[in-house]
SERO-4910 file (N, C-alpha, C, O; in steps of 0.05 Angstrom, whole numbers):
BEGIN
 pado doro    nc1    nc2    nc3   cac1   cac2   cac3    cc1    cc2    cc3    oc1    oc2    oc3
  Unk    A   4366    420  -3275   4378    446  -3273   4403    444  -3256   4402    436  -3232
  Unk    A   4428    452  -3270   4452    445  -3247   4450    483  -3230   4438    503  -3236
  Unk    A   4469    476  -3209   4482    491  -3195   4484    517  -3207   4474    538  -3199
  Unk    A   4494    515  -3221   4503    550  -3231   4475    561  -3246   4473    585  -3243
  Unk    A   4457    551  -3258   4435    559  -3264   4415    561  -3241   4396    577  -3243
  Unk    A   4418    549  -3223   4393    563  -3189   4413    586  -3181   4401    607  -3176
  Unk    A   4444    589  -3178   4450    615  -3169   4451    640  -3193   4463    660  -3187
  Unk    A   4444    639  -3210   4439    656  -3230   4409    659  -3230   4403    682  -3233
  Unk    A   4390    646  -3227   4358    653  -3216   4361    667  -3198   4350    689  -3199
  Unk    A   4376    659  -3173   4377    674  -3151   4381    695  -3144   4371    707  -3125
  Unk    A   4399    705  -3165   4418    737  -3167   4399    758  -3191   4395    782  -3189
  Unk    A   4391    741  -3211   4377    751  -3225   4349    756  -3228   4337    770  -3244
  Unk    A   4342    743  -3212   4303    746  -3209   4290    723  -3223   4266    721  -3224
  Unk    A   4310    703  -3238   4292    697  -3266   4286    653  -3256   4294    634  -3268
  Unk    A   4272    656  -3235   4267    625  -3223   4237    633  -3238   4225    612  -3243
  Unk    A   4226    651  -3243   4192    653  -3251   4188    670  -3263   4194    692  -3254
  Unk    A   4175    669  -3290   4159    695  -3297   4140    703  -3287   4123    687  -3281
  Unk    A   4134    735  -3281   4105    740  -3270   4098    761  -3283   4112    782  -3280
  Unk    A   4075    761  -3300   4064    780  -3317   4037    790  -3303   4023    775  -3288
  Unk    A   4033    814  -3308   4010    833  -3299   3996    845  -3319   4010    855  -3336
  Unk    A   3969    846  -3321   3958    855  -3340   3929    863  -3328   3911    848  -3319
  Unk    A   3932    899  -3333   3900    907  -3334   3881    900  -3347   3887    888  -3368
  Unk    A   3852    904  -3340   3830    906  -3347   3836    927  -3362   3837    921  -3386
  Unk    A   3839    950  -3358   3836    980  -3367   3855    990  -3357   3860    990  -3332
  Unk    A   3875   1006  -3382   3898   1011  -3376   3895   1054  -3359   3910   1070  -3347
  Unk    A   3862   1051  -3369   3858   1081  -3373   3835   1084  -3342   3820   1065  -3339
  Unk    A   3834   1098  -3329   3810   1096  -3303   3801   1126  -3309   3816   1146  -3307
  Unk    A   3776   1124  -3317   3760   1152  -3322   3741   1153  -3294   3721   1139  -3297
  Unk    A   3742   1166  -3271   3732   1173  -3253   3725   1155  -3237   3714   1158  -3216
  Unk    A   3732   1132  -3248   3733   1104  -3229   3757   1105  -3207   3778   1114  -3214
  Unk    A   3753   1096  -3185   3775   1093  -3170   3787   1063  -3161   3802   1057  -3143
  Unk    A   3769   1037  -3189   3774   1016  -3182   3793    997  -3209   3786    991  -3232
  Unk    A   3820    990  -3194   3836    980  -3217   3833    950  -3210   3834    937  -3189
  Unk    A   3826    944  -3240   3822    907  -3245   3848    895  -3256   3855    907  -3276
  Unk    A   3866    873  -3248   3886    863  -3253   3887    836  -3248   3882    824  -3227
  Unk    A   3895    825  -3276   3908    796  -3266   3933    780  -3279   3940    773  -3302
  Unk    A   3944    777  -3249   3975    769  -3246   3974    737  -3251   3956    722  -3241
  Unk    A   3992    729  -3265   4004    706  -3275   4031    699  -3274   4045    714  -3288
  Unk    A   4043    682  -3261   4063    669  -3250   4069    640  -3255   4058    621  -3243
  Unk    A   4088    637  -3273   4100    608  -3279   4130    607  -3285   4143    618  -3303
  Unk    A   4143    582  -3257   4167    577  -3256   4180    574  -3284   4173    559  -3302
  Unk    A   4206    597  -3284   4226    588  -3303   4230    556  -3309   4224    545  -3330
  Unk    A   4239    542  -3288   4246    512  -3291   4243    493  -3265   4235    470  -3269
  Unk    A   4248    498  -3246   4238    476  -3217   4211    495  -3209   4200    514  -3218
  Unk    A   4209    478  -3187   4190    478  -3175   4199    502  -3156   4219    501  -3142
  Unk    A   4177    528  -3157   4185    547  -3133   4170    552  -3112   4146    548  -3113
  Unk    A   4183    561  -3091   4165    572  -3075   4169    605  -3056   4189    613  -3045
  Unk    A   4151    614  -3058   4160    646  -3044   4138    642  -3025   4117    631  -3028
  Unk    A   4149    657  -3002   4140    675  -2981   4112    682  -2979   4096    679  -2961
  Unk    A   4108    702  -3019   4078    715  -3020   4083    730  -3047   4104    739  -3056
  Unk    A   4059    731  -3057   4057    749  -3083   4054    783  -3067   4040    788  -3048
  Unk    A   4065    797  -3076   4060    825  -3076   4054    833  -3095   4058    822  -3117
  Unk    A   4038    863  -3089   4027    872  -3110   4032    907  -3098   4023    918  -3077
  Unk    A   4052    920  -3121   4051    948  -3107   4046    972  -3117   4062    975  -3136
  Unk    A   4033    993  -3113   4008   1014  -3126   4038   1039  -3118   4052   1040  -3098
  Unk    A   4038   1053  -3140   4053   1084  -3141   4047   1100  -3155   4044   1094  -3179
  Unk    A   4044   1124  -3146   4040   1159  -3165   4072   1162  -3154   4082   1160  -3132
  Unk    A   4081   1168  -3175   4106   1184  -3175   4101   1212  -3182   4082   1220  -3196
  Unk    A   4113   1224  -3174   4115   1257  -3186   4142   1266  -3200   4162   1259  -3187
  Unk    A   4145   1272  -3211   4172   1287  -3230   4177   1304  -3242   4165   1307  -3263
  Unk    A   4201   1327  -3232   4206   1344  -3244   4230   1356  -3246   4243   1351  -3267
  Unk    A   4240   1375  -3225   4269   1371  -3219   4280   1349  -3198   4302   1339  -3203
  Unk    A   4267   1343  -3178   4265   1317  -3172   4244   1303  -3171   4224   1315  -3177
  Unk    A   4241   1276  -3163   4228   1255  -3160   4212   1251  -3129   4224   1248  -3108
  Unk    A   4178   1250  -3131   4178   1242  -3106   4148   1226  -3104   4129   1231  -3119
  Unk    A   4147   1203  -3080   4133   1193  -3081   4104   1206  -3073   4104   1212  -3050
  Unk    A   4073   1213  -3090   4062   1218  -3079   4040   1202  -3064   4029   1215  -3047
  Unk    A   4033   1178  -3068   4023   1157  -3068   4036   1126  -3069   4047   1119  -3090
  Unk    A   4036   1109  -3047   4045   1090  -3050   4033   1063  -3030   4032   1070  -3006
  Unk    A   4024   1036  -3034   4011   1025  -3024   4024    993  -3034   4028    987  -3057
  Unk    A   4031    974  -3009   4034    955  -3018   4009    929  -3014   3999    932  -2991
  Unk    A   4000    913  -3024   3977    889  -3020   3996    859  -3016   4018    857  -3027
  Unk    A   3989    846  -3007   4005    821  -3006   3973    795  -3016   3956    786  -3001
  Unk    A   3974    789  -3048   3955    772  -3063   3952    752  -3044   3930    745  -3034
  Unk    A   3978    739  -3037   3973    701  -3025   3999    704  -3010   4017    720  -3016
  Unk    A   3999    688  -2992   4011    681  -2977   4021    648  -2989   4008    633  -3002
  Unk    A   4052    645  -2979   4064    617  -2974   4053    606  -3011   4029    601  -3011
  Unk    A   4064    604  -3034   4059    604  -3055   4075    577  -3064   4100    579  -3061
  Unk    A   4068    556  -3074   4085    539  -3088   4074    531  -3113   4053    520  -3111
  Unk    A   4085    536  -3139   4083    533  -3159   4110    499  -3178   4134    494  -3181
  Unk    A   4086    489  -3185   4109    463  -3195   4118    470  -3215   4112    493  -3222
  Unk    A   4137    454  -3231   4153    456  -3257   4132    450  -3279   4118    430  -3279
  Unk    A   4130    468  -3298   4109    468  -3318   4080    483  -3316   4068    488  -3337
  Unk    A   4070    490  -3291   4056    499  -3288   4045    522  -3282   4059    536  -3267
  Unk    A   4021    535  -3290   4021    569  -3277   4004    573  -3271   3985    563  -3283
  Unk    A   3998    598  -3240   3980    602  -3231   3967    634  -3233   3981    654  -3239
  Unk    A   3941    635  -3228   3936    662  -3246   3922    681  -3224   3903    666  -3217
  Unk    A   3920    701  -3211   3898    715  -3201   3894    741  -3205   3909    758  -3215
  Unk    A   3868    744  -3193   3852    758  -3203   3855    786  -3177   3858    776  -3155
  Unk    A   3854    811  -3176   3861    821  -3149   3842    858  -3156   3841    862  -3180
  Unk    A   3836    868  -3148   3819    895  -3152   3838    915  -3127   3836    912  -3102
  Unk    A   3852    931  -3136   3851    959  -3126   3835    982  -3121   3826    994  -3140
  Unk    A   3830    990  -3095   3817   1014  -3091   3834   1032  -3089   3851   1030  -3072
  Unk    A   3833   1057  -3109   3852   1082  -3094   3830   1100  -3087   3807   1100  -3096
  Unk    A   3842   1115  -3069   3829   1137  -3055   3819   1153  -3061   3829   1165  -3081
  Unk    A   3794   1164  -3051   3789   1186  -3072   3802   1215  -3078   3795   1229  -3098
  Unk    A   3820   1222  -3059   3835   1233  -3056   3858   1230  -3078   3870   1251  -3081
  Unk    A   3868   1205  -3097   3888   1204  -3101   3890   1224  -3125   3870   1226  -3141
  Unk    A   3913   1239  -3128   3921   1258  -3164   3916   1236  -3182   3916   1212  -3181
  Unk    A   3908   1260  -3204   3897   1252  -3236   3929   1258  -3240   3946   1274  -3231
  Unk    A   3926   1228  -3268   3954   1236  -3288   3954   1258  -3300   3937   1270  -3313
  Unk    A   3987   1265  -3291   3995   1290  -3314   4018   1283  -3329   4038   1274  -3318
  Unk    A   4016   1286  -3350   4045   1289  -3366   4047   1315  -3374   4027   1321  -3388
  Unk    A   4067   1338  -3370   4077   1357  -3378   4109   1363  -3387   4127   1347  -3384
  Unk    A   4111   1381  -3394   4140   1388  -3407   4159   1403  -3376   4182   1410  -3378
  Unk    A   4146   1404  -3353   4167   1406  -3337   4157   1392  -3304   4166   1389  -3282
  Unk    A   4138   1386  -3316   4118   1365  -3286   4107   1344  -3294   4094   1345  -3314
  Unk    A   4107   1318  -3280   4092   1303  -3293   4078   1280  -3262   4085   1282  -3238
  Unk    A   4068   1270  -3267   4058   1249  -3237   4041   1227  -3257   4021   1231  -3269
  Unk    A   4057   1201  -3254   4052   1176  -3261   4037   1157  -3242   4039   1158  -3218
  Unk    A   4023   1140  -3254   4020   1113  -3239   4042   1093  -3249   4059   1094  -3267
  Unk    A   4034   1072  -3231   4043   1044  -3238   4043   1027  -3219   4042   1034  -3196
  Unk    A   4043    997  -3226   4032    981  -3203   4053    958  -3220   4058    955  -3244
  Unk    A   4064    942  -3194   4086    917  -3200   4077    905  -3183   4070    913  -3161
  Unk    A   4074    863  -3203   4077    847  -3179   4096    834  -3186   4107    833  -3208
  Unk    A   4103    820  -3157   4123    809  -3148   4120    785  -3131   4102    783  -3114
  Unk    A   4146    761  -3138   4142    741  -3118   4155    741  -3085   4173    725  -3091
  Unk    A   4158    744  -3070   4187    749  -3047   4189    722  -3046   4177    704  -3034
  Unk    A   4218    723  -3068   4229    697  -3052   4262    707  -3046   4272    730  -3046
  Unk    A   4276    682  -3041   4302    689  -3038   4317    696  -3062   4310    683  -3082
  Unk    A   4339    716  -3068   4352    727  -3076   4339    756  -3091   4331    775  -3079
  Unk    A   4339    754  -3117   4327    781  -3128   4290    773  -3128   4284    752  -3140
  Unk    A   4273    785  -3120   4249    774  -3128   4244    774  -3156   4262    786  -3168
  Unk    A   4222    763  -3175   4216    755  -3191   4195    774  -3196   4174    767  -3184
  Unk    A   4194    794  -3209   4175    807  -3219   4175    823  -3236   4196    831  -3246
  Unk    A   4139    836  -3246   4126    838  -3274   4143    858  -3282   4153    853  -3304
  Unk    A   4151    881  -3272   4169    904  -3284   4141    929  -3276   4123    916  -3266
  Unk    A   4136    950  -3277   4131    971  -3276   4108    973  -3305   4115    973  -3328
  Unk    A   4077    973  -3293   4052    971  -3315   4042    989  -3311   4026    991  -3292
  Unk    A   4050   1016  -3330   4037   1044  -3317   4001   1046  -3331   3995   1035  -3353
  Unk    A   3986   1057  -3318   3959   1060  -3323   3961   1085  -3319   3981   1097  -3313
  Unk    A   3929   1100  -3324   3922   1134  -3318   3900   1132  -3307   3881   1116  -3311
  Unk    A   3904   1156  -3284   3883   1165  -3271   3864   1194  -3285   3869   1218  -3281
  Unk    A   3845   1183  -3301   3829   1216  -3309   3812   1217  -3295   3795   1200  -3295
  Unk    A   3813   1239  -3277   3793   1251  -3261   3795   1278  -3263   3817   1289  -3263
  Unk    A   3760   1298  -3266   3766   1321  -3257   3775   1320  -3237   3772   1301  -3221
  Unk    A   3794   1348  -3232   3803   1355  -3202   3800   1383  -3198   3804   1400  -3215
  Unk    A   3792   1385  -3174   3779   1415  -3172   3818   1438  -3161   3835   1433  -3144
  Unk    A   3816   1451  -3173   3842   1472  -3172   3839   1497  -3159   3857   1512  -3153
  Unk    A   3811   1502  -3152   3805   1526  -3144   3815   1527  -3112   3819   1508  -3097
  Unk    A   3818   1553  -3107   3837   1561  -3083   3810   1563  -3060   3786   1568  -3066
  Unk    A   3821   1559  -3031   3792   1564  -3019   3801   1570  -2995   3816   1557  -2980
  Unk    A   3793   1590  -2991   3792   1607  -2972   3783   1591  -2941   3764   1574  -2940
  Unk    A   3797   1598  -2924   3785   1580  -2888   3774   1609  -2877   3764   1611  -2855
***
């Protein structure tokens, strides 16, 4: 790999692919998300910092806001050779507290969960894997 291809990994994220993939894209009153991340170098041999892994409810409407947000760090100090890929396995707890998905026509509140490698320049990661939270949620007003 010459020169101008490691500073174009660098700037662009693309030294590794890392793909994410649920168990279950859908959580029916479960509050436990199953995922496993897979990571294999574009072309040399890499190494990052740590896999991250990061949990968001967004909310949206006239604006944007975070209602939920949580980061995990999978592994620590990570080196992956040329040709090869490493895979894990990782479980989320959200809270029981956390909002059920909504999609509506003027409100809406998403999940999604991204991993990521931290290495130097742009990190290397899966993109944005939205899942749903169905849970009843109680709406009723209550009096103190």
């Amino acid at each position: 790999m010459g020169l101008f291809d490691n500073i174009k990994n660098y700037v662009t994220g693309g030294a590794a692919e890392v793909k994410l993939e649920l168990e279950s894209a859908t959580l029916i009153e479960e509050q436990l998300l199953k995922l496993t991340i897979a990571a294999r170098p574009s072309s040399d041999t890499i190494h990052a910092k740590k896999l991250y892994l990061e949990v968001k409810a967004l909310e949206s409407s006239s604006t944007k806001n975070v209602r939920y947000q949580k980061d995990y760090v999978v592994e620590s100090e990570i080196q992956i050779n040329e040709g090869n890929e490493r895979e894990w396995t990782f479980e989320v707890e959200l809270p029981p507290e956390a909002p059920a998905t909504h999609i509506g026509k003027h409100f809406s509140l998403e999940w999604g969960v991204k991993a990521g490698l931290d290495m130097g320049g742009k990190d290397p990661d899966s993109g944005w894997v939205r899942f749903v939270l169905n849970k009843e949620m109680d709406y009723s007003i209550k009096n103190s």
